[in-house]
N, C-alpha and C positions, 0 to 999 in steps of 0.2 A: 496456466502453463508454468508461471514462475514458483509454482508450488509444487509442481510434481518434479523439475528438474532440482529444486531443492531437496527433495524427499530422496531420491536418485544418488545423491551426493555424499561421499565413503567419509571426506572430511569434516569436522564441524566446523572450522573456519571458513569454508568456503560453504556451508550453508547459510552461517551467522547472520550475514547481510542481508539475501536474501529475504529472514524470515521478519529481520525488521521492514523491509519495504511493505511487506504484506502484512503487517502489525498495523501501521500508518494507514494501508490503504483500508483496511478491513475497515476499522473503527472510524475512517471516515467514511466511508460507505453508512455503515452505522447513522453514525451522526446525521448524514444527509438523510437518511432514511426516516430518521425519529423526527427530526426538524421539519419533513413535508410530509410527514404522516398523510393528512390529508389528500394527499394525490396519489397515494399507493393503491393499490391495487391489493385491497383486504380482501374483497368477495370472492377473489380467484385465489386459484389452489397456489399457481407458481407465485404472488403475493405474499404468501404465508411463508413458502419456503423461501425467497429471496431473504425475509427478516430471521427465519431459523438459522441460515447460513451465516449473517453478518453477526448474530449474538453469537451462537457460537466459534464461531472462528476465529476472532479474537483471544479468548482463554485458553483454545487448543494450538494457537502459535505461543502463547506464553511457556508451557509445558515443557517443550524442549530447550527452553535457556537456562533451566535448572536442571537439566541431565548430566552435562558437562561437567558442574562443577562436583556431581557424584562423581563421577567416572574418573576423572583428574586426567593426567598428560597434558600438552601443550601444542599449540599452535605450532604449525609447520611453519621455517625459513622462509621468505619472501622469497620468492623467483624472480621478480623484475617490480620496481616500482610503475606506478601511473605515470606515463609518458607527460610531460608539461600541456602540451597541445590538445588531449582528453580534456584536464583538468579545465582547459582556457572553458572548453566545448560545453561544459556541464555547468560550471558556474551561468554560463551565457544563457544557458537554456533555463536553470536555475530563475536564475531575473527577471528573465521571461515569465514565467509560469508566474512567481510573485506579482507580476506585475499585471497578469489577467485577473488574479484572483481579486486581487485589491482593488483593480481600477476595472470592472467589467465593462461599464456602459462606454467607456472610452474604445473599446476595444474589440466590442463585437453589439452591434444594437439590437437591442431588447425584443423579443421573440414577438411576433403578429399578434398573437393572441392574450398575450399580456396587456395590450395597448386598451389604454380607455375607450 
C-alpha cells in the first residue's frame, strides 16, 4: 500500500521517505528470507515468487533516487514542522521495537513448537 501511494505522488519529496522505509523493509525481508531458507516454501509456486519479489524490489526502489538528481529543481517549502508530541510518539515506539528485537525471549516466549 505504502508503495502505490508512493507511486501516486506528483512530488519527490514527499515520495523520498516513503521509498526509504520500503528499501529497509524490502531487504530485510530479504535477509530474513535468505537466513531461514530452510523453512520457505521452495516447492510451491508462491515460494518462488515471494523470493522473486524481495531480490527484485530492492534495486527497483534504488532506481528512482538517481532520477532526481537528472532532472534537478528542488524541494518544496516546509508547510508545517513535526509537531513535538509525534516526535515524543515515534521515538517511543522507536525503543519499543529496538527493544523486541534485541531482547525477544524477554518479551514474547518462544513459539510451542520450538520447545525441545
Amino acid at each position: 500500500m505504502l508503495a502505490l501511494l508512493a507511486a501516486s505522488e506528483t512530488v519527490w519529496a514527499h515520495t523520498r521517505a516513503s521509498l526509504g522505509v520500503l528499501l529497509v523493509f524490502s531487504t530485510g525481508a530479504l535477509a530474513a528470507t535468505l537466513l531461514h531458507r530452510d523453512r520457505s516454501h521452495r516447492d510451491r509456486f508462491f515460494g518462488w515468487v515471494w523470493l522473486a519479489v524481495y531480490i527484485l524490489l530492492p534495486p527497483a526502489i534504488l532506481v528512482p533516487f538517481g532520477l532526481p538528481t537528472r532532472i534537478g529543481g528542488g524541494d518544496p517549502p516546509r508547510v508545517a514542522p513535526m509537531a513535538p508530541g509525534v516526535r515524543v510518539v515515534i521515538g517511543v515506539q522507536a525503543a519499543l521495537l529496538l527493544g523486541v528485537a534485541w531482547v525477544p525471549d524477554s518479551v514474547a516466549p518462544r513459539h510451542a513448537a520450538a520447545r525441545p
